[in-house]
C-alpha positions as CSV (number, residue, x, y, z in Angstrom):
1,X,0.0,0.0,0.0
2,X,3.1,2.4,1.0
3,X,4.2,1.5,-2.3
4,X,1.0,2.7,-4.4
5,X,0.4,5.4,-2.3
6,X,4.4,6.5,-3.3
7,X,3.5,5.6,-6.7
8,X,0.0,8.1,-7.0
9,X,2.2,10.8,-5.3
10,X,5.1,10.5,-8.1
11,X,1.7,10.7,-10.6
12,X,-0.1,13.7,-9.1
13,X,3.4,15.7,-9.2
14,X,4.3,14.3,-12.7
15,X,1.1,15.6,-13.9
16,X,1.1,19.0,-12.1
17,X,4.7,19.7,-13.3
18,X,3.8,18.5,-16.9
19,X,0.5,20.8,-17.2
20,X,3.0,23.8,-16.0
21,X,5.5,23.1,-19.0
22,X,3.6,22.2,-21.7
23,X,2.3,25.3,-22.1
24,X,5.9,26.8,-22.0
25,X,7.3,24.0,-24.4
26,X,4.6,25.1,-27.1
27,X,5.5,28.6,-27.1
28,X,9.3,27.9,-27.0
29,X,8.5,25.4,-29.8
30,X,6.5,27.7,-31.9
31,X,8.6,30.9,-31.6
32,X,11.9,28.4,-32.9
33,X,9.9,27.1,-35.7
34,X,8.9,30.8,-36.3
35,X,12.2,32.0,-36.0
36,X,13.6,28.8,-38.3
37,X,11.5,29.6,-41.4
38,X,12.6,33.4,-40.8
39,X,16.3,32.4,-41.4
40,X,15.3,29.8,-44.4
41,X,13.1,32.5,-45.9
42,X,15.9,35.6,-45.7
43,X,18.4,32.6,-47.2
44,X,16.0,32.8,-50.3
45,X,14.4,29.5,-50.1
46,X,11.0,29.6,-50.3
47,X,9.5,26.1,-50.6
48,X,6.5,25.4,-48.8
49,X,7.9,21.8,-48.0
50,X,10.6,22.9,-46.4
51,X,9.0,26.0,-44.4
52,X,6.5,23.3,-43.0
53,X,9.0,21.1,-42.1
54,X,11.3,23.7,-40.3
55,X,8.0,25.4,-38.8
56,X,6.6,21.9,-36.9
57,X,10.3,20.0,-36.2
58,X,10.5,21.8,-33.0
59,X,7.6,21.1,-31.9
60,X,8.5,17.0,-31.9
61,X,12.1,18.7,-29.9
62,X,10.4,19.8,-27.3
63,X,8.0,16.6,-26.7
64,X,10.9,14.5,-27.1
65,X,12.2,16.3,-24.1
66,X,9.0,16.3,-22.4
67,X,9.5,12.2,-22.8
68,X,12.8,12.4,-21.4
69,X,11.2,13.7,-18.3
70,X,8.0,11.1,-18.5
71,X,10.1,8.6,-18.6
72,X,12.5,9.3,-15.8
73,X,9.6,9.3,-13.6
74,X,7.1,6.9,-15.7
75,X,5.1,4.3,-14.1
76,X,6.1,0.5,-13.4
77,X,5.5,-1.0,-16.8
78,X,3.1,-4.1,-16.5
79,X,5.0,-6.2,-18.6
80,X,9.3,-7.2,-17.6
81,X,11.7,-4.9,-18.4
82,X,13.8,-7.8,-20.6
83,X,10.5,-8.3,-22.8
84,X,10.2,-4.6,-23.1
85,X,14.1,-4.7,-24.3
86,X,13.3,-7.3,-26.4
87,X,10.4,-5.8,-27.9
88,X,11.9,-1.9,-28.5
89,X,14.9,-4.1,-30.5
90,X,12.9,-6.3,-32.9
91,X,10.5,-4.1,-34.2
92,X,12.6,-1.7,-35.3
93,X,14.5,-4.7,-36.7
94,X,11.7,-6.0,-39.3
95,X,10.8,-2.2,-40.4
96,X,14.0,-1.9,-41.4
97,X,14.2,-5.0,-43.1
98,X,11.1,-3.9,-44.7
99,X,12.2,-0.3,-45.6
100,X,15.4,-1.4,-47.1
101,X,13.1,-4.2,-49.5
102,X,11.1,-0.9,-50.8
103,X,13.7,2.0,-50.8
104,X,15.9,-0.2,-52.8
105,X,13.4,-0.6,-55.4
106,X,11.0,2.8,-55.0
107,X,12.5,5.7,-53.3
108,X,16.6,5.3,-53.8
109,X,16.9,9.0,-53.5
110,X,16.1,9.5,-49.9
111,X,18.1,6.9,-49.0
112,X,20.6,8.4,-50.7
113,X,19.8,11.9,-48.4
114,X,20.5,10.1,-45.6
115,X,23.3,8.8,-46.4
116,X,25.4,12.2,-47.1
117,X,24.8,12.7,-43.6
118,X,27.0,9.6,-42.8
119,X,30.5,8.7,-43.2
120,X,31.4,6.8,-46.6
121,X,32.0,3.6,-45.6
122,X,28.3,3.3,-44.2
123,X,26.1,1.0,-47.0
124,X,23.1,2.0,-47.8
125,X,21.3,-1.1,-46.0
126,X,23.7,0.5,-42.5
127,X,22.0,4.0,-43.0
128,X,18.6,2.2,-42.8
129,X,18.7,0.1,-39.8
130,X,21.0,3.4,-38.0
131,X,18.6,5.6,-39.5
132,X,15.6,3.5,-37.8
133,X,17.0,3.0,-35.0
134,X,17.9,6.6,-34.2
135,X,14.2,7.5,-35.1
136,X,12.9,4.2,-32.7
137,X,14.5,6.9,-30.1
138,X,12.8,9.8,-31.3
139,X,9.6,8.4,-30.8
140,X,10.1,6.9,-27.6
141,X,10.8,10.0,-26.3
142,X,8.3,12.0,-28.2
143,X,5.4,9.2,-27.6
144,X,6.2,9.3,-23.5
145,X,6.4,13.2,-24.1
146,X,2.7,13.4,-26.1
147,X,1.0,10.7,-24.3
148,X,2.0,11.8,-20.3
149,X,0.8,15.7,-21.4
150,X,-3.1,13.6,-22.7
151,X,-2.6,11.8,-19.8
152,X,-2.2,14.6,-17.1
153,X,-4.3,16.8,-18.5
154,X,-7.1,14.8,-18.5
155,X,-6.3,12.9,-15.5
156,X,-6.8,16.3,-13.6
157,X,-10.0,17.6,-16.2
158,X,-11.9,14.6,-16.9
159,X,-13.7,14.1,-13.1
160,X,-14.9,18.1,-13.6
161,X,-15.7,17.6,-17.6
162,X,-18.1,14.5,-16.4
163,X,-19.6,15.7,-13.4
164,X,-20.5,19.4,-15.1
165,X,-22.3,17.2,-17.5
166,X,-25.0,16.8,-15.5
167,X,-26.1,20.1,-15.8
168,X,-26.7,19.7,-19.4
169,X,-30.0,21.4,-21.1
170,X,-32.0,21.0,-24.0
171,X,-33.5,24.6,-23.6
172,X,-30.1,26.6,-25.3
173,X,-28.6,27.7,-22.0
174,X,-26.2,25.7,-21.6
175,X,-23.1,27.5,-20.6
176,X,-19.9,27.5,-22.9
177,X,-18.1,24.4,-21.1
178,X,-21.6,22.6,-21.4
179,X,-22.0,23.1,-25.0
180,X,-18.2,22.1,-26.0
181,X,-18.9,19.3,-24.2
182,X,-22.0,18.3,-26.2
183,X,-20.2,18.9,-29.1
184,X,-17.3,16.7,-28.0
185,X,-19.0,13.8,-27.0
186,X,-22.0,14.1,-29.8
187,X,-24.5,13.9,-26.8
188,X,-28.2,14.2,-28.4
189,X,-30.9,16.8,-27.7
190,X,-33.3,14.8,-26.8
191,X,-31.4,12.6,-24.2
192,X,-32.3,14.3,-20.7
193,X,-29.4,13.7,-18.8
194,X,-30.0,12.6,-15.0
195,X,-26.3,11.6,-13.9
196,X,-23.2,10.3,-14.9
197,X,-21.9,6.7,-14.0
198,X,-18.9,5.4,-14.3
199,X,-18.4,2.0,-15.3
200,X,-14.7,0.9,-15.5
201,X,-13.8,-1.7,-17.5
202,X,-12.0,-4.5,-15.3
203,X,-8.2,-5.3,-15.7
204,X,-8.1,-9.1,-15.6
205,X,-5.1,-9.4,-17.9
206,X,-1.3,-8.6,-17.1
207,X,-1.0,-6.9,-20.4
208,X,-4.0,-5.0,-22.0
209,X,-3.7,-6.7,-25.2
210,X,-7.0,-6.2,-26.9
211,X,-6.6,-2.3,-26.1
212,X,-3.4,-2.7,-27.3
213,X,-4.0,-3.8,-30.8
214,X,-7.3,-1.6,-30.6
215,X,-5.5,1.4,-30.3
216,X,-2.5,0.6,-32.8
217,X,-5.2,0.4,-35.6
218,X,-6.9,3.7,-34.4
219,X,-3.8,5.5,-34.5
220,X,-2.8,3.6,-38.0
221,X,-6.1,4.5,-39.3
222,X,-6.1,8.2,-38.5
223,X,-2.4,8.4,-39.3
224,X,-3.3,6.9,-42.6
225,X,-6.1,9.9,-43.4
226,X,-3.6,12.3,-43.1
227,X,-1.0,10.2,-45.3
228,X,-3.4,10.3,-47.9
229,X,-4.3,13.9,-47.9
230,X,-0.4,14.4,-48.2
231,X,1.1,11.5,-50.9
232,X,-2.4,11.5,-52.9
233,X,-3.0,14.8,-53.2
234,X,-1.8,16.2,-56.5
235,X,-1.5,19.9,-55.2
236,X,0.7,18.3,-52.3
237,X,2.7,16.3,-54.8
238,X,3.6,19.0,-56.6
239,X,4.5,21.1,-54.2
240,X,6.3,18.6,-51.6
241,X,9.7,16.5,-52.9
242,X,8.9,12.7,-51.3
243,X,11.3,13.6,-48.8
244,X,9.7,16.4,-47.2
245,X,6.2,14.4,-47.9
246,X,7.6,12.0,-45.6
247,X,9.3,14.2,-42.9
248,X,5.8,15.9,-42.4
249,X,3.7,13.2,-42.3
250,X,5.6,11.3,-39.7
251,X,5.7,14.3,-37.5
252,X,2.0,14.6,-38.1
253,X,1.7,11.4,-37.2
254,X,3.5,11.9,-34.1
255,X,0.3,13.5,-32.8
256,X,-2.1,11.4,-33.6
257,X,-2.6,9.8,-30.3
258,X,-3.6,13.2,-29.1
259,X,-6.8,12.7,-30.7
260,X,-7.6,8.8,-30.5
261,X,-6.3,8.6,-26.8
262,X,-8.9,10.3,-25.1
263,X,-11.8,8.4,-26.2
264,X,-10.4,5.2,-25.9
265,X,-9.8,6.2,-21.8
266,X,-14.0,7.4,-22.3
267,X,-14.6,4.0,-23.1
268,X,-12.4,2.3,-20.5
269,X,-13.7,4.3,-18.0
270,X,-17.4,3.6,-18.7
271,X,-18.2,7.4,-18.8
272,X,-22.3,6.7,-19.7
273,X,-25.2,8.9,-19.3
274,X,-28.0,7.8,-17.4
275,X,-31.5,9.1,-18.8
276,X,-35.0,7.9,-18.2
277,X,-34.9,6.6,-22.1
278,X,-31.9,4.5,-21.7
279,X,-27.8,4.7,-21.4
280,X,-25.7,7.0,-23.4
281,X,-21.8,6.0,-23.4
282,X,-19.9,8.8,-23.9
283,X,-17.1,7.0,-25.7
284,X,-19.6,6.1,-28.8
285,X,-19.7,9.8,-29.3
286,X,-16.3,11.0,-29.4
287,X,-15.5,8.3,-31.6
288,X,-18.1,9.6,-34.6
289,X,-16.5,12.7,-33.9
290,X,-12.7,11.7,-34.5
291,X,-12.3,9.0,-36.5
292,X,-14.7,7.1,-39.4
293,X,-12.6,4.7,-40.8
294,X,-14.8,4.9,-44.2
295,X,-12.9,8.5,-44.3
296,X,-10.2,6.9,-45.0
297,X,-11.0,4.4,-47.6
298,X,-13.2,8.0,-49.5
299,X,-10.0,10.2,-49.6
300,X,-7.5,7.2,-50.8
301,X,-9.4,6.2,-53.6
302,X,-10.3,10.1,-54.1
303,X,-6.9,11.3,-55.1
304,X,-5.5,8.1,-56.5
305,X,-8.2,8.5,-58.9
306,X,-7.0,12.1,-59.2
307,X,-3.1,11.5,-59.4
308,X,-3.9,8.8,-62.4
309,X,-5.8,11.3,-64.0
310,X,-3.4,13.9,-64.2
311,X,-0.7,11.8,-64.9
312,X,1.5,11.7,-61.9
313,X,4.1,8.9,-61.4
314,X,2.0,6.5,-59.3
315,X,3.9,3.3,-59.4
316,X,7.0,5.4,-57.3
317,X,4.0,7.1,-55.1
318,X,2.8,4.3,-53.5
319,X,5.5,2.8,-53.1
320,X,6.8,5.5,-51.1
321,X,3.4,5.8,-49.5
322,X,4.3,1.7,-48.8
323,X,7.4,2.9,-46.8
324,X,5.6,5.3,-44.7
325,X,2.9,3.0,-44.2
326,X,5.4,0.5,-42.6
327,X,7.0,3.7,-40.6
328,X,3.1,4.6,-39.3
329,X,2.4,0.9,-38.5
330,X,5.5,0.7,-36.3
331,X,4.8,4.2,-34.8
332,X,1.5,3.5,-33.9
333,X,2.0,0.0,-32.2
334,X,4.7,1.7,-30.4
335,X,2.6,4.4,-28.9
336,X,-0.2,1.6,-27.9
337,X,2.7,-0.5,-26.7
338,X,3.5,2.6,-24.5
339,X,0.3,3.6,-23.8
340,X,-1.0,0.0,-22.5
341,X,2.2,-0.6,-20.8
342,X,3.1,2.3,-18.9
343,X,0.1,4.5,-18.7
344,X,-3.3,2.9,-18.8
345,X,-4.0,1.3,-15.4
346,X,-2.8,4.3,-13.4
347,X,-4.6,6.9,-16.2
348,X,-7.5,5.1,-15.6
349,X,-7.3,4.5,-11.8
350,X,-6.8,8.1,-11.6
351,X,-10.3,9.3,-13.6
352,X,-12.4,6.8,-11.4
353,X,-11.4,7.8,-8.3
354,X,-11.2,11.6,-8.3
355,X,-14.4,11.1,-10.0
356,X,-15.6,8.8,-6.9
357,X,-14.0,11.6,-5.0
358,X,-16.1,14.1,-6.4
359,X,-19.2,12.6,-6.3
360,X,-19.2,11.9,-2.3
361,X,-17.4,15.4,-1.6
């Protein structure tokens, strides 16, 4: 008990020092992007692929040092440190053996980029695997950086954002937080909200598996709506070089889990509203809001239709859009990895009781 009790204390001053920077690392990060495309712009360079890139590179800085921090003072993982080894080493293992299959054949010219950044003697296959591994880092980092600042934030807000919605009206005077809320969670008019329950779901495995592979496909699915707006769309492609294509989608992508995150935790929470008609889970909502996975599957086939009719080279697109797929895949199971490992029992643990808190205070 002296051990948990040590271990909510850690949390609770984790999340209160990580609300307190994040604001700070945003401006800092904005103001250096800012400043970035300044210096690129008075150097006479004025691609938009580039600008982009410069402008939102700092912003995947400061989270990466916003990890460091999360992951000095992270949570016991559930699973053993020597699996976790194990695991951060192979993965990154089979993408590259993936990566080098397709850049050999599609995409030899970024390889190529990354290679003038290495000394000679380095192959081509070497750049790969160092260049993967040195990004498996980056997104450690940056994943413990995004996913502690969802998870303190809404550790500290959820209880309120719950509890205030049982003040919800159907006669327009709702106030401002009320409404967003509505909004946020798709909550129907006609539903005449009582109270809010919380029904959490139970941990009865060691390792959260099925939320595991639930939220590595949410994240791969969102990540692979923005992929498409970018490698499919011909005013992109003529605008971006596949380099840069790449570079901004992955650190899209990095951010991802700051939308797909907080519904899954609605869900495993149980958040419901209770109404004389019947039960309305909050978690249903959110999810109509942020993610459709028929989306997806419209804007693919949308501007791959497009790109053939125009003419672009599609054969060395998707094979590029291949390679980032494999990049997005192994980025998003190592969020949920992260997530389900690190974060999600105490996250969770957290919401219910200073919800239970609330409710009895």
């Amino acid at each position: 008990m002296i051990i948990l009790e040590c271990r909510d204390d850690i949390g609770s001053k984790r999340d209160r020092n990580i609300i307190k920077a994040v604001p700070c690392i945003s401006l800092i990060s904005a103001l250096s992007g800012i400043i970035l495309v300044l210096i690129i712009s008075a150097s006479g360079s004025q691609e938009l692929g580039l600008i982009m890139t410069v402008l939102f590179s700092p912003f995947v800085v400061g989270y990466a040092a916003l990890g460091v921090y999360s992951f000095i003072y992270r949570e016991k993982g559930l699973l053993k440190r020597r699996i976790t080894a194990f695991i951060l080493l192979v993965i990154p293992f089979i993408a590259s053996l993936l990566l080098v299959a397709i850049t050999s054949y599609a995409v030899p010219d970024i390889v190529d980029s990354l290679i003038r950044h290495m000394p000679s003697r380095i192959s081509k296959t070497a750049a790969i695997f160092l260049s993967v591994y040195a990004l498996t880092a980056i997104m450690m980092f940056t994943s413990h950086g995004v996913i502690s600042t969802v998870v303190a934030y809404f550790r500290v807000y959820t209880a309120r954002i719950y509890l205030s919605m049982e003040n919800l009206k159907n006669d327009g005077t709702d106030s401002r937080r009320n409404k967003i809320s509505r909004w946020v969670y798709d909550i129907p008019n006609i539903i005449d909200v009582d109270r809010v329950e919380l029904d959490p779901v139970p941990d009865d495995e060691e390792f959260p598996l099925k939320l595991f592979s639930s939220l590595a496909f949410s994240i791969f699915a969102l990540g692979l709506s923005i992929s498409s707006y970018v490698f499919l769309n011909p005013i992109f492609q003529s605008t971006f070089t596949l380099e840069e294509a790449v570079l901004i989608t992955i650190i899209l992508t990095f951010f991802v889990p700051v939308l797909v995150i907080p519904w899954f935790i609605t869900r495993d929470t149980g958040a419901k509203i209770k109404s004389r008609a019947r039960d309305y889970y909050l978690w249903n909502g959110m999810k109509k809001r942020l993610y459709q996975g028929l989306f997806t599957v419209v804007i693919f086939l949308s501007f791959f239709m497009i790109s053939m009719y125009i003419g672009f080279d599609l054969v060395r697109t998707l094979y590029t859009y291949a390679g980032y797929i494999i990049l997005t895949a192994f980025l998003s199971m190592l969020y949920a990895f992260i997530y389900a490992n690190y974060y999600y029992r105490g996250f969770k643990k957290g919401i219910v009781d200073s919800f239970n808190d609330a409710k009895q205070s």
